[in-house]
N, C-alpha and C positions, 0 to 999 in steps of 0.2 A: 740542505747544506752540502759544496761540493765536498770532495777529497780535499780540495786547497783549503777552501775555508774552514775545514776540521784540523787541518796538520797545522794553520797559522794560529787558531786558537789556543789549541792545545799547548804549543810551542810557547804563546805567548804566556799563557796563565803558569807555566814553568819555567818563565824566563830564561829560555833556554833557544836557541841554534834549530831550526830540525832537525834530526837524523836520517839518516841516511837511510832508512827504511822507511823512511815517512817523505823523502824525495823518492823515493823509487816508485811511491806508491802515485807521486803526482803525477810521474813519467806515463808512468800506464793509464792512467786517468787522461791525460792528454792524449795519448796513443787512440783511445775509442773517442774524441772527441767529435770526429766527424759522424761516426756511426751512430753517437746519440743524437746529434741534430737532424741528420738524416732521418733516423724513426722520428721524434717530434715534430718535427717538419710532414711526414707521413700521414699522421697521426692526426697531427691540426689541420689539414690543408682535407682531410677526408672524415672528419668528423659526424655530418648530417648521413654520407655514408654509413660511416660505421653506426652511427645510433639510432636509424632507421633499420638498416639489417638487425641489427644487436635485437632491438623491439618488437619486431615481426617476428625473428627466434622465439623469443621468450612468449609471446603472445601466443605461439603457433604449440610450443610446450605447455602452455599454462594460461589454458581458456579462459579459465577461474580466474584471474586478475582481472578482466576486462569483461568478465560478466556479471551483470547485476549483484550489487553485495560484494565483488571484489572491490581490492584499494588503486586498481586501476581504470574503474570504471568511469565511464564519461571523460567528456573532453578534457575539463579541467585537471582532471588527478591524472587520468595520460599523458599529458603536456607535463605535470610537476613530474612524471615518471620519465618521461625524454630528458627532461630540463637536468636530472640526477644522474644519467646516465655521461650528457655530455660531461660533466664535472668529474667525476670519477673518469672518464677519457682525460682532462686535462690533468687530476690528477697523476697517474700514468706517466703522461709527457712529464712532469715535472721532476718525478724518481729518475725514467730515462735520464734528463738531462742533466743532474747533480749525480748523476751514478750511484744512487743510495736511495733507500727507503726513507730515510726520514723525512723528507717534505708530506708524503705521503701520511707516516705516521703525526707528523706536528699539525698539518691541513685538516687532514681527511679523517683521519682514524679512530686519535681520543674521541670518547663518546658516542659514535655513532649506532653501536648497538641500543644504549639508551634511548638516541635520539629516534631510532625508525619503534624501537618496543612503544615509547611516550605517544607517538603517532598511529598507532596501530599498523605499522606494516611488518608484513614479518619477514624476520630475518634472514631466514633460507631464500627468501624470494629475493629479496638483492643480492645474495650469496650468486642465485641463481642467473639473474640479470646481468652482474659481472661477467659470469661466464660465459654468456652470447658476445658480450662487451670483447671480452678476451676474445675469442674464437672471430669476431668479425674482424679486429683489429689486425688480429699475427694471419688473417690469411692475403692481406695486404702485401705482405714483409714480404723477404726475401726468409729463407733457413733462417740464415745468419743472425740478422736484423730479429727475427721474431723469438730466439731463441734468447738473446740479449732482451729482448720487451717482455717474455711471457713471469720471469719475478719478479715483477709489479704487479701484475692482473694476480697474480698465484695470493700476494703478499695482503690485501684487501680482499681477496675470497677466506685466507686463512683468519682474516679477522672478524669476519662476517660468521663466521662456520662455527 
């Protein structure tokens, strides 16, 4: 949910005007509007990039997943291992572009530790996967650009952690 769609809410359910702190806060919200589509745009457009690199990181750190008895062994659970990573990328784009964690947090996040422990995967290892995730994506960016992207990748590594 953007800055807008928070301040109209809220506004609403207090049938009340916005304030003026609550337009200021759209102004600047709109002020980085380009710069977030610009990273998502980034980001989407170089995806199989980044989660090819992302996974040869991780593979190249952590032999153990893709060998015998690891949970990214063989094709099929590699592929479900690519297939997670792209997603957590579009996660990502989706915080960039409402300028907020919660898509991430309402998407991605409730549950997920559950869901990889229920599966057997563990959980430092996509902790860890993110963080090739992160590292391939902001070396894309420009400073600027990666500096605005990297608390979202931080925001899903803290939840994984």
């Amino acid at each position: 949910m953007s800055v807008v769609s928070q301040v109209i809410l809220n506004a609403d359910d207090e049938l009340r005007y916005p304030t003026t702190g609550e337009l200021k806060a759209i102004e600047e919200f709109l002020k980085t509007g380009e710069q977030r589509t610009r990273i998502a745009a980034t980001l989407s457009e170089n995806e199989k990039k980044i989660v090819d690199q992302a996974s040869r990181e991780l593979w190249r750190r952590r032999p153990d997943f893709i060998a015998p008895g690891g949970n990214a062994y063989g094709q099929k659970q590699r592929a479900l291992c690519i297939r997670d990573y792209g997603w957590y990328l579009r996660l990502v784009t989706y915080g960039v572009l409402a300028g907020d964690q919660t898509p991430i947090e309402a998407i991605g996040i409730v549950g997920v530790r559950e869901m990889y422990n229920a599966l057997d995967v563990p959980v430092p290892g996509m902790a860890e996967a993110i963080r090739c995730l992160k590292d391939a994506s902001l070396n894309l960016l420009s400073d600027e650009d990666a500096a605005a992207t990297q608390p979202y990748f931080d925001y899903i590594i803290q939840a994984m952690s």
